[in-house]
Every structure is written in C-alpha cells, then in structure tokens.
N, C-alpha and C positions, 0 to 999 in steps of 0.2 A: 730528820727524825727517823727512828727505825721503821718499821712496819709494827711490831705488836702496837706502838704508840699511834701508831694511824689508825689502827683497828679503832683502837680506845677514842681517838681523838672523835672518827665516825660515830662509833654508838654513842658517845656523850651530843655530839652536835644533832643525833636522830632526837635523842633525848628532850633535848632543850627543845626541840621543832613542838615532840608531843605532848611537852607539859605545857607549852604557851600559846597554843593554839588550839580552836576547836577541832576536834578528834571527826570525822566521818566513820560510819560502819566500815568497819574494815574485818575480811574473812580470818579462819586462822591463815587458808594458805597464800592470800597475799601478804600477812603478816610475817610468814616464813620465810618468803620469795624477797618480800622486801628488806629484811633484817640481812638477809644474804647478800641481795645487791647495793646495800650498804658499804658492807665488807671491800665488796669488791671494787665499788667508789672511793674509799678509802685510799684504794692501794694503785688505782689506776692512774694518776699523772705523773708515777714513777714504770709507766710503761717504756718511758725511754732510757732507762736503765738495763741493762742486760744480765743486771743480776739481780734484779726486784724480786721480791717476794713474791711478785705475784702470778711471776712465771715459774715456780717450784709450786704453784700449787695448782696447773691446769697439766693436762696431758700435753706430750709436745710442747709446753713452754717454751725452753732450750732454745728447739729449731724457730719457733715463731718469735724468740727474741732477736734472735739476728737478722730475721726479716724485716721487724718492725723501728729496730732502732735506728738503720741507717738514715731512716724515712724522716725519724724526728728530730735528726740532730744529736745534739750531746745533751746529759741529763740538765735540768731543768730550762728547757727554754721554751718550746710551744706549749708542751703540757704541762706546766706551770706558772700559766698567763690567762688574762681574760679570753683573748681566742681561741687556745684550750680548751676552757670552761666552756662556750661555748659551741666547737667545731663536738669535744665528745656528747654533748646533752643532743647536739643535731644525730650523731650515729649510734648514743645510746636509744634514742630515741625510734628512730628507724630500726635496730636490733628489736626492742622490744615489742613495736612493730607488727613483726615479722612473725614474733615467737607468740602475740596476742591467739594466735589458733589455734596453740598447743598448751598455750599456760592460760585456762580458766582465774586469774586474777585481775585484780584491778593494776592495769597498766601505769595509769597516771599516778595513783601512791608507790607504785613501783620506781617509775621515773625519777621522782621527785625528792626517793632513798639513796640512787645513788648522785642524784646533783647535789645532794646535802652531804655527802661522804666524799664527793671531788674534790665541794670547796673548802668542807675541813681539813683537807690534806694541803691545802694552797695555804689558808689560813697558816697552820699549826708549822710548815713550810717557812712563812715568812720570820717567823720569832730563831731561825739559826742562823749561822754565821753567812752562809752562802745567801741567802734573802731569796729573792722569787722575783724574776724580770713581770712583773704583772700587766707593763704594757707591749707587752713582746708582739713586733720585731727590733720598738726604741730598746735598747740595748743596757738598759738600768735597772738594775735589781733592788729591792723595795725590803728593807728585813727593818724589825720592833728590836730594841731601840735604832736606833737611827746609827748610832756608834755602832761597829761592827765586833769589836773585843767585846762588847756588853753582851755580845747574842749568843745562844748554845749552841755549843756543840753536839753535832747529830751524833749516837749513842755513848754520852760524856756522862759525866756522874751526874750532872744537874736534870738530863732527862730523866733519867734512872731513877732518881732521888727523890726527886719532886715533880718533875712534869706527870710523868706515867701516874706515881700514889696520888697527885692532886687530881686528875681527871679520878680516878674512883672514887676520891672524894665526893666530887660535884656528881655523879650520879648517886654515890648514897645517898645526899644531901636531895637530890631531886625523886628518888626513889618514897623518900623519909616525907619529903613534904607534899608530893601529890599523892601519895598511899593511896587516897580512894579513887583518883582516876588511874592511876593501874590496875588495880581490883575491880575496877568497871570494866573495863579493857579487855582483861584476861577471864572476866568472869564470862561475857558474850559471847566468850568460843563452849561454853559448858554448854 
C-alpha cells in the first residue's frame, strides 16, 4: 500500500480504537502528540525501505535511511512481523520514555497511538500481493485471500479506487454515528 493509504488506514484504525472503547480524559496536547504519532506508526514498518515516505519527511532522512536499512534486511521482513511489532513498541516505548520530561502528555495514550498505527500498516500490508512474513524469521508470508492473483496491488487502481474512498467511508460512517462522542471529546478542550 502507498503511504497516503497507511496515513488513512492509521487514522481509521485510531478511529475504531475511540469509538469502541471507553475514552479516558485526554489533554488537547496529548491529543495532538498522539494523532501525530499515529501518523508516524503508520508509516514505521516500511522503515526498511530506503525510500519510504517517512524518511522525506524527517530532516536527514536520506542519510539515516542508508544507515538503518542495511540493519533490517530487505523491505518487509522484521518490520513486518510480530517481532517487529514488538521489538518497535519496546524502543517506541523507551523513546517516549526519554521525551516523558520534555512532553507534558500522557505517555501511555501516546504509546498505544502508535502501536495501533504499526499494526494497521501490517494489517492493511497483509491484503497485497507481496503478503507480510508475520511469523518472521519462519520464512512465510501471510496475505488475505490466501490466493496470491486475488490480492492488490500496492498503488493499483483497486487501492486508488476503493481501498483509500472506502477507508473515508468508514470514518464518515464512524464520524456520523458516534457524533456525540466526538462533540464530547472535542468539546473538553473548550
């Protein structure tokens, strides 16, 4: 999948987190923080790409891609696995950490923004052609449907077409039907 469609796939999957669960006070500025590291959840287990998106949008990118890919292999294998998922929520976590005495926010809703934006990139990952080795270092890759012609093609017309409008969809549709817990939500920062 591209990156816009990882953005999207993240904010839908934050989505779904706050409409089916009960909501804690949460500040405007962990709300900001977290919405961000979302984003950045999203886009993080194609850090082993050297031309992800998500190194054209930090300073130094560039040079810190060729540092960091050699480390992980070729695109999808560690960071497109349960250990992955894991090894980053250990150094996202330790990051955040660190920044806890700089960033007045709630850490743990922080945390918990971008483990929900990694594994919608692993998720939304598994439905293309190439599939997702999920139990990586076993050497198998795991794609919906199971047939491998059935699955999309990353930036093909059927993302374009329908994956990306259908995710708008389903937050309209979760925008439309929780209406008063987002107006709760957004009214607690007045």
């Amino acid at each position: 999948m591209t990156g816009r469609t990882h953005d999207l796939a993240a904010f839908t999957a934050m989505t779904i987190v706050f409409t089916t669960i009960p909501t804690p006070y949460i500040s405007l500025a962990t709300a900001l923080v977290a919405f961000g590291v979302n984003m950045v959840g999203g886009l993080a287990p194609d850090i082993d790409q050297p031309s992800a998106k998500l190194y054209s949008n930090i300073r130094g990118g560039k040079i810190l891609s060729t540092i960091i890919d050699p480390l992980l292999g070729s695109h999808r294998l560690l960071s497109h696995s349960i250990v992955g998922l894991v090894l980053f929520g250990f150094l996202a976590k330790l990051l955040l950490d660190v920044s806890a005495s700089v960033l007045l926010v709630d850490m743990s809703i922080v945390w918990w923004a971008f483990m929900i934006g990694f594994a919608s990139h692993l998720v939304v990952d598994t439905f293309t052609k190439e599939g997702v080795p999920w139990l990586f270092p076993i050497p198998i890759r795991f794609g919906i449907p199971p047939l491998r012609f059935l699955r999309l093609s990353t930036g093909g017309f059927v993302e374009k077409s329908l994956v990306f409008p259908g995710l708008l969809l389903v937050n309209a549709y979760l925008f439309f039907t929780h209406y008063s817990k987002f107006l709760e939500f957004f009214r607690s920062f007045g």
